[in-house]
C-alpha positions as CSV (number, residue, x, y, z in Angstrom):
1,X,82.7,3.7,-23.6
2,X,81.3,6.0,-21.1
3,X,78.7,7.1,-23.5
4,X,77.6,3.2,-24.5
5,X,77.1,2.4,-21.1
6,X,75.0,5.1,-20.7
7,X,73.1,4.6,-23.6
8,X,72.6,1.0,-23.0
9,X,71.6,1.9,-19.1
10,X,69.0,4.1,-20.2
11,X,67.9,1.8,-23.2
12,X,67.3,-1.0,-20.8
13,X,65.3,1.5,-18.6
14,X,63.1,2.6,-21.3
15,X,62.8,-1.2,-22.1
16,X,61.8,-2.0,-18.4
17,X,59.4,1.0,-18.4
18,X,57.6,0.6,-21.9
19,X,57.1,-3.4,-21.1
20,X,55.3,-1.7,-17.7
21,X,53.2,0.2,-19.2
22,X,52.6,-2.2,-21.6
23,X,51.4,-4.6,-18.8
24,X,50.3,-1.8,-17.5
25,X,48.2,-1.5,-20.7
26,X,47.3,-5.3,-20.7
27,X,45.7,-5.2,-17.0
28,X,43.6,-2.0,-18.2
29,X,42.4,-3.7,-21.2
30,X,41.6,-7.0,-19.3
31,X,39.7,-4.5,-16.9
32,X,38.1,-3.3,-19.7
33,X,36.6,-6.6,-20.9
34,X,35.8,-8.1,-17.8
35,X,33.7,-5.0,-17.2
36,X,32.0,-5.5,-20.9
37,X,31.0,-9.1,-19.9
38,X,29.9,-8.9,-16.5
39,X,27.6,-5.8,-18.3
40,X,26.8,-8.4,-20.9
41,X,25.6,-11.1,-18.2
42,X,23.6,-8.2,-16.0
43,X,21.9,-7.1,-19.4
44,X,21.2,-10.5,-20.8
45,X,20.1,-11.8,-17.1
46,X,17.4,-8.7,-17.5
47,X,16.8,-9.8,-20.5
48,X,15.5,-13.2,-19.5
49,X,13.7,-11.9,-16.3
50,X,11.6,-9.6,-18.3
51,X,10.8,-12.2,-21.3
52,X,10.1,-15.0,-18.5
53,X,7.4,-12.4,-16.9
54,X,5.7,-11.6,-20.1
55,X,5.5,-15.3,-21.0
56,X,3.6,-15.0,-17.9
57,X,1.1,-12.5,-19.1
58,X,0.6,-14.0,-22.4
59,X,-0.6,-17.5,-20.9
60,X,-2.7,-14.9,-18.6
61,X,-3.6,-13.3,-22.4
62,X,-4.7,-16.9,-23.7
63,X,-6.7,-18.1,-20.9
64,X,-8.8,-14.8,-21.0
65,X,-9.1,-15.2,-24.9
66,X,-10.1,-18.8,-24.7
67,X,-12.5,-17.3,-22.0
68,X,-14.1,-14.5,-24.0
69,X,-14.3,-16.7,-27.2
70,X,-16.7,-19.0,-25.3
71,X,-18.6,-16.2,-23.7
72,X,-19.0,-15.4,-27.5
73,X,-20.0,-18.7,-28.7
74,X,-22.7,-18.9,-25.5
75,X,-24.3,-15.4,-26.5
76,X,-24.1,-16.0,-30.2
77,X,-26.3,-18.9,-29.4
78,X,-28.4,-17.5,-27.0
79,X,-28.7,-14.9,-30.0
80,X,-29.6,-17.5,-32.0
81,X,-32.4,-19.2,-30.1
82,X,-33.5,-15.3,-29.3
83,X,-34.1,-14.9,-33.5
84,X,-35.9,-18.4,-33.6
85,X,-39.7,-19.0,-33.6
86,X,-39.8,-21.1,-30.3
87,X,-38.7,-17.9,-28.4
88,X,-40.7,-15.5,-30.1
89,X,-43.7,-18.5,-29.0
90,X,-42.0,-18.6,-25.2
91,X,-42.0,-14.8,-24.5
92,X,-45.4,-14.3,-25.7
93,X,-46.8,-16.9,-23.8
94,X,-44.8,-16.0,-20.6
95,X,-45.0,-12.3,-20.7
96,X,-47.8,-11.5,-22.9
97,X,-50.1,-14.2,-22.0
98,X,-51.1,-14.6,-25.4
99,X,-52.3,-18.3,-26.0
100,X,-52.8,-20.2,-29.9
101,X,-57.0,-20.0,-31.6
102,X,-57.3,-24.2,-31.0
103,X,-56.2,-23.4,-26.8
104,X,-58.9,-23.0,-24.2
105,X,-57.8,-20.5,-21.5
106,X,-58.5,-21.4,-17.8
107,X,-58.6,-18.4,-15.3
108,X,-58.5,-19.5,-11.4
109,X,-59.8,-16.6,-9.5
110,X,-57.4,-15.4,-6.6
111,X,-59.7,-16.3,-3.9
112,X,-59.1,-19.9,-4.6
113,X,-55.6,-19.4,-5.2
114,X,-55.2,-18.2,-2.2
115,X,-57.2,-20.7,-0.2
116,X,-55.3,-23.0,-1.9
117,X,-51.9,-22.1,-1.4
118,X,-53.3,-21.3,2.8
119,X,-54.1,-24.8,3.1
120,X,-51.6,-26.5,1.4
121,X,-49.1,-24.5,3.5
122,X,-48.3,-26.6,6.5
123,X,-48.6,-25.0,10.0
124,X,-45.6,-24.8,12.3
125,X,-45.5,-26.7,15.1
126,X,-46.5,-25.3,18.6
127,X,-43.7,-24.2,20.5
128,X,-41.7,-26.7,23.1
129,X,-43.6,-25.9,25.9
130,X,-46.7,-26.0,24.5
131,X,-46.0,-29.6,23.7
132,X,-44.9,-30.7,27.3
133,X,-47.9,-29.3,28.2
134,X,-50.1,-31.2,27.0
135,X,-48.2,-34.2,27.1
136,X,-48.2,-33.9,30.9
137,X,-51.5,-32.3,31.5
């Protein structure tokens, strides 16, 4: 009887000492996983931080696309009215002085330009003084 009482004494220890491990066990694994999903919510939190700041640089991307595309479209038709005949007419006018056979040409020597431009300049005004001078005297 000795020996049962024993046996069952250290069977109900082992019992009490497996189901502490084993909850033992259950707060490790518990641990465990609550360590996984706060990783989880830091990694997916970094995640969306990084995606929301290159949404950012992709609208900055489009607006400086839909810039250059109509600094494109200006010098394509600048380029186009540089390959037309009204231009090639323009510059050679402008900078070549060449005129058409039916135009009369009209050359306004720069003495008269410059008296011209002398006397349709207007003077300054006398100084402040100079005016309450002769208004007084």
């Amino acid at each position: 009887m000795k020996y049962i009482l024993r046996f069952a004494e250290q069977k109900a220890s082992l019992t009490q000492r497996y189901e502490q491990e084993r909850i033992g066990m259950k707060k490790l694994v518990a641990i465990g996983i609550l360590a996984f999903e706060i990783y989880l919510i830091i990694s997916f939190s970094r995640s969306v931080w990084e995606l929301w700041q290159n949404q950012d640089e992709v609208e900055k991307a489009k607006v400086k696309v839909e810039t250059l595309r109509s600094e494109n479209n200006k010098l394509k038709s600048e380029l186009e009215y540089a390959k037309s005949e009204e231009f090639l007419e323009r510059e050679a006018r402008d900078k070549l002085h060449f005129v058409k056979s039916d135009e009369t040409v009209v050359v306004i020597p720069d003495a008269v330009m410059r008296a011209a431009t002398a006397s349709a300049a207007p003077t300054p005004p006398p100084p402040n003084w100079e005016q309450w001078m002769k208004l007084f005297f």
